[in-house]
C-alpha positions in Angstrom: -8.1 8.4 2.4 -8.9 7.9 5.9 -9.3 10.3 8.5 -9.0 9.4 12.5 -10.2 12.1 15.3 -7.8 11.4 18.0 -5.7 12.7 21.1 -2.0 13.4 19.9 -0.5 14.1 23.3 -1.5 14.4 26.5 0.8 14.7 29.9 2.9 16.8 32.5 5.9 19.1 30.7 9.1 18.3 32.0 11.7 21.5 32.1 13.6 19.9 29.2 12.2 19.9 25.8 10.7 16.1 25.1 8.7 14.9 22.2 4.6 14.9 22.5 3.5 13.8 19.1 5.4 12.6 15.6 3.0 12.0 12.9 3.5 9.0 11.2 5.2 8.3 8.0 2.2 8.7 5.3 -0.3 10.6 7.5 -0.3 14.5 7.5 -2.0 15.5 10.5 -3.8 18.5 11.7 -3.8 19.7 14.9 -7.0 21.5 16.0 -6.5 21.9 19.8 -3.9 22.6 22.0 -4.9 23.3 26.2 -2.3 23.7 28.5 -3.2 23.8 32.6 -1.1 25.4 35.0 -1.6 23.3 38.0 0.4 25.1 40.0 0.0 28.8 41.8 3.0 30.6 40.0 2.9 31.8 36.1 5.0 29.4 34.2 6.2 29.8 30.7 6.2 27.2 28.2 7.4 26.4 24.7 5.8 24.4 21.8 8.1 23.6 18.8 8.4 21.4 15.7 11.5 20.3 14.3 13.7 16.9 13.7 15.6 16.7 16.7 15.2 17.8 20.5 16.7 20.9 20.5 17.6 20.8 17.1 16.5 23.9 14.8 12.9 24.1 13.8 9.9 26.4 13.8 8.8 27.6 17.4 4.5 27.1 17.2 5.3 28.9 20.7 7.5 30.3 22.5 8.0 31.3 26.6 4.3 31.9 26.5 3.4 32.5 30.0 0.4 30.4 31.7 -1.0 32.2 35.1 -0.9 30.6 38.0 -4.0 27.8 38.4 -5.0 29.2 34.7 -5.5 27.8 31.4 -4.1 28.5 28.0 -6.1 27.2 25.0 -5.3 27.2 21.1 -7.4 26.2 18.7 -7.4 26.4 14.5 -6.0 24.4 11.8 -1.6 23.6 12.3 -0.9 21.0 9.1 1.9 18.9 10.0 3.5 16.8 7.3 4.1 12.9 7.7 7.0 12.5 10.3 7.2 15.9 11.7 7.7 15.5 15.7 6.1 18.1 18.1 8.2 18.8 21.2 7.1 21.1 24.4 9.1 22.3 27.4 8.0 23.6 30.4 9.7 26.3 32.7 9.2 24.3 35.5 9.0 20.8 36.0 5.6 19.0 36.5 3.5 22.4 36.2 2.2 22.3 33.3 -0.4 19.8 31.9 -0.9 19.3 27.9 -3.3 18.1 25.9 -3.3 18.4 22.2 -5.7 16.8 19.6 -6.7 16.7 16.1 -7.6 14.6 12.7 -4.4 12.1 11.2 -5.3 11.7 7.6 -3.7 8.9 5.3 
């Protein structure tokens, strides 16, 4: 069994919900950190959810949490997710919200 430290998404939320990370068929994956950066001067909320499908049902790992104007919101811990599971994230407003989210893909 191998396991690879690694970045599993980074980038600017849109204001529809797109996919960030799947883990790949065979590997579980753990994600240890999630940071997300308001880079603009107005809170904006943001949603982080797993499931099959954009949109589809799933579980919500958050939701409509609100990130203050220029500040930060940082997560970190132990969220197991099994081989082929795909993260998506939303943003309340387009291109104000950064993400980065990494962790340990083990196979």
């Amino acid at each position: 069994m191998a396991d690879v430290l690694k970045t599993l998404g980074t980038g600017i939320l849109n204001a529809t919900s797109s996919m960030v990370y799947t883990a790949p068929s065979g590997v579980t994956t753990v994600v240890r950190n999630i940071h997300v950066c308001n880079v603009t001067s107005g809170s904006v909320t943001f949603s982080l959810n797993y499931n099959a499908t954009a949109g589809g049902a799933g579980g919500a790992m958050y939701n409509n949490m609100t990130v203050a104007g220029y500040g930060v919101f940082d997560w970190s811990g132990f969220w197991v997710l099994p081989p082929t599971i795909a993260v998506y994230a939303l943003a309340a407003s387009a291109n104000s919200l950064v993400l980065s989210m990494s962790g340990v893909e083990s196979s």
